[in-house]
N, C-alpha and C positions, 0 to 999 in steps of 0.2 A: 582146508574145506570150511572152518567152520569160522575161519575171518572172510572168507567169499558168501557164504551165508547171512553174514551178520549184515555182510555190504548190501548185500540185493535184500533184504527185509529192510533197512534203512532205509536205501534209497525210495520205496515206496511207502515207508511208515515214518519217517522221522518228522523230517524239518522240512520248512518252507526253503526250495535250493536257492543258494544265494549267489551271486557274483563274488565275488570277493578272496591269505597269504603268508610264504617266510621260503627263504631259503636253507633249506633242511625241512626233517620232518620235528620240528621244536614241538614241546609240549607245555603251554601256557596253562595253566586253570584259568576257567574267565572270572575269578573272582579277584585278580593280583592288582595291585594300584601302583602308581607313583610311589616309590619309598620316601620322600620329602614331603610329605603332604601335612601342611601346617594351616588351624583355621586361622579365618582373618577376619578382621571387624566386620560388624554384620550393619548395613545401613539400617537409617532412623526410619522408621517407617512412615510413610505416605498417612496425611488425612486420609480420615474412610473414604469419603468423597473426589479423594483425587485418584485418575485414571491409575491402574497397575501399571507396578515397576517391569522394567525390562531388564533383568538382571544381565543375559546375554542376548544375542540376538532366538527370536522368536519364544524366549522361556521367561515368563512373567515370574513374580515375586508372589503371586497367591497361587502359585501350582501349576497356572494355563501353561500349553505347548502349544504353537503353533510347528508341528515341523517341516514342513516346507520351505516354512524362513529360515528353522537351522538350517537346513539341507542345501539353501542358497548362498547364506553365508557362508557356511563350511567351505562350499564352492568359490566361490569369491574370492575367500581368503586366503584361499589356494593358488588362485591365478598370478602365471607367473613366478612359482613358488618350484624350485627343485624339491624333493624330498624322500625320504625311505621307510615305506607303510609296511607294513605285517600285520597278516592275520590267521590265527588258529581255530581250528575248531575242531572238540574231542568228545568222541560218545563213549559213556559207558551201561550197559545194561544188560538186562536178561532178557529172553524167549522162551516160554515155559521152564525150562532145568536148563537151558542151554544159556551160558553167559560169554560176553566179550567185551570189546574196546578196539579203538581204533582212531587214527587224527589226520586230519587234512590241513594244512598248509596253503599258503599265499602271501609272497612279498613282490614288492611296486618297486624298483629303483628307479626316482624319474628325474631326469633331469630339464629336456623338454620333451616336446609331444611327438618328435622325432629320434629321440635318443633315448631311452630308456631299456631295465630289463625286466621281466616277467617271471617269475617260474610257481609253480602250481600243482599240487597233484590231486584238488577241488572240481575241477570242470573236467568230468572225464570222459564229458560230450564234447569234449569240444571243438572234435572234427566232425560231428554229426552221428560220431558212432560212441557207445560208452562201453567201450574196449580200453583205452590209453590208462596209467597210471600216472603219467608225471608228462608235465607242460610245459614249454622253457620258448622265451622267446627275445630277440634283441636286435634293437635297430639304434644304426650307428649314424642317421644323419641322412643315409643315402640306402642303404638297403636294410630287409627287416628279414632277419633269420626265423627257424621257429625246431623246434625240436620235441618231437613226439615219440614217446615210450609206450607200447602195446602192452597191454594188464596179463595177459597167458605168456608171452612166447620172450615178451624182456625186449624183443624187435625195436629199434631206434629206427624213426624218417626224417628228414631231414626236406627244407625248405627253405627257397630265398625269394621274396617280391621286392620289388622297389616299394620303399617307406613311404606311408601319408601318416601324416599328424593324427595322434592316437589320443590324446589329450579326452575329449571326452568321453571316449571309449573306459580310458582308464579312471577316468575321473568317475564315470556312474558306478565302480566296482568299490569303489574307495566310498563313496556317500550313501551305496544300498544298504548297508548293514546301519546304517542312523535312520532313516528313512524307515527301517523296518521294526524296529526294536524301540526305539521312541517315539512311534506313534500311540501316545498313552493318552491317557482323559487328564492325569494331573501328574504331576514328578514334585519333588520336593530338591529343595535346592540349599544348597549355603555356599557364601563363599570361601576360598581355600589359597592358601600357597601354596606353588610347587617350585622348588628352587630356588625360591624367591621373587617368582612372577605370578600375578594376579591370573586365578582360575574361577569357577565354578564348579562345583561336585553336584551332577541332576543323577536321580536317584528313582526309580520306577519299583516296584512293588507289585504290581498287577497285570497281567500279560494282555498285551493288546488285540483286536481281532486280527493283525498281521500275521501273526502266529500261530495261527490256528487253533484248535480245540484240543482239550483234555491234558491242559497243561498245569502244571501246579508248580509249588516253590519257587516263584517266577522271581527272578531278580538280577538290574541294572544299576549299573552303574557307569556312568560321564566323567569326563574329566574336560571340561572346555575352556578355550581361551574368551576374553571378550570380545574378539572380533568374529568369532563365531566357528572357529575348528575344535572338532570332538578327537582332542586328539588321543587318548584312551577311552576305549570303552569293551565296558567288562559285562557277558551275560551268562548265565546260568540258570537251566531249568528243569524240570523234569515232565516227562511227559510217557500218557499211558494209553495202553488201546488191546483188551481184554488182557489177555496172560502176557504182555508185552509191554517193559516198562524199562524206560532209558534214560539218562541224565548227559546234558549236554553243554555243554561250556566253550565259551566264544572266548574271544581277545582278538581286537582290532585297535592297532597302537601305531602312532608316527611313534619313530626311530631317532630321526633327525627328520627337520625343514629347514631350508636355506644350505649353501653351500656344497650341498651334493654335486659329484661329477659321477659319470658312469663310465664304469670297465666292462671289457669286454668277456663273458665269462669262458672258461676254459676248454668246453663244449664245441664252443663257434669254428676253430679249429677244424676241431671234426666234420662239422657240417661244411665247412669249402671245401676239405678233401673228397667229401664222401660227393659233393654234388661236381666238384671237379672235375672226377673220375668215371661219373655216371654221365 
């Protein structure tokens, strides 16, 4: 009862709801980075008089964001790009004497906009009703499964339509949480290796009006390519609203880009028999 409590006072006091992954219920901190993360020569800096650098797309070298250009590039960069994204997100806090915790989950496995898997326990509207606990979904080229878990009774549905290209669908899930979280007035930047490829580390401080109100200890962290994908990015914050005070921590991370295939997960199974037989 009192992880069912914690959930229905969240879901109307927490966070602004996002789109957005993992397969399992993994528990990230959104504070964790790249463990290779090594800095790298910092360029010569510009006459005062010459236009700001563009360290990556849309993030100027004197603090400016444009994020809409990240959010384009991100996209851009992507296209035509297989890949396998995850995202966590974990609260923990109090309600007057009453404390908990809890995490949600979201991973992408995409190969194209016809073949990919889904699964989720984040959207738990996402049949119009916010009954379900866990979301699973996979299209193999020709038809698109979907597998829905009822939050009381444990109940599995099962569903098949013929596939349409999910690409942007999937893509706006993947680019909300940048969009939301780095629309700031300035971010601070340096450049970085990871692995030994050329990054950026953009670095937020101040929580933007995306986020709503009565938020404190606000803190982001990027890890971008220069072609313009965020491909870690780490938030954490706290936020308050009278006797009711919660700490919440994001992780949205490619996994891998390039080279992905999709399997079919061990679910799907079920769902031909079950819709077989019905």
């Amino acid at each position: 009862m009192l992880a069912l409590l914690w959930y229905r006072m969240s879901m109307r006091f927490l966070v602004v709801t996002l789109l957005v992954a993992t397969a399992g219920c993994t528990t990230l901190t959104g504070s964790e980075e790249p463990e290779t993360v090594t800095p790298a020569a910092v360029p010569t800096d510009d006459p005062a008089d010459a236009p700001a650098q563009v360290v990556v797309p849309g993030v100027y070298a004197d603090g400016e964001i444009d994020v809409s250009w990240l959010v384009d590039a991100h996209r851009e960069a992507l296209a035509n790009q297989s890949f396998v994204w995850r995202a966590t997100r974990n609260w923990s806090g109090q309600v007057g004497n009453v404390s908990s915790q809890f995490g949600t989950f979201q991973e992408i496995t995409f190969e194209e906009g016809t073949r990919y898997v889904r699964d989720t326990n984040q959207d738990l509207n996402e049949r119009g009703e916010p009954i379900y606990i866990r979301y699973s979904e996979y299209a193999n080229g020709s038809d698109r499964y979907t597998r829905s878990i009822r939050y009381l009774s444990g109940e599995v549905e099962y569903n098949r339509i013929n596939v349409s290209d999910s690409t942007a669908r999937l893509m706006q899930r993947i680019t909300a949480p940048v969009a939301l979280y780095l629309s700031a007035d300035s971010v601070r930047s340096e450049p970085v290796r990871i692995d030994g490829e050329s990054h950026y580390r953009i670095d937020v401080r101040s929580a933007p009006d995306t986020v709503n109100t009565g938020i404190s200890n606000y803190s982001v962290t990027a890890f971008v390519t220069p072609d313009g994908i965020v491909r870690n990015l780490s938030v954490v914050f706290t936020r308050s609203n009278g006797d009711a005070a919660e700490t919440i921590r994001s992780q949205f991370q490619f996994e891998k880009i390039g080279n992905v295939t999709v399997d079919e997960p061990s679910w799907v199974a079920d769902a031909r028999a079950n819709l077989t037989a019905g």
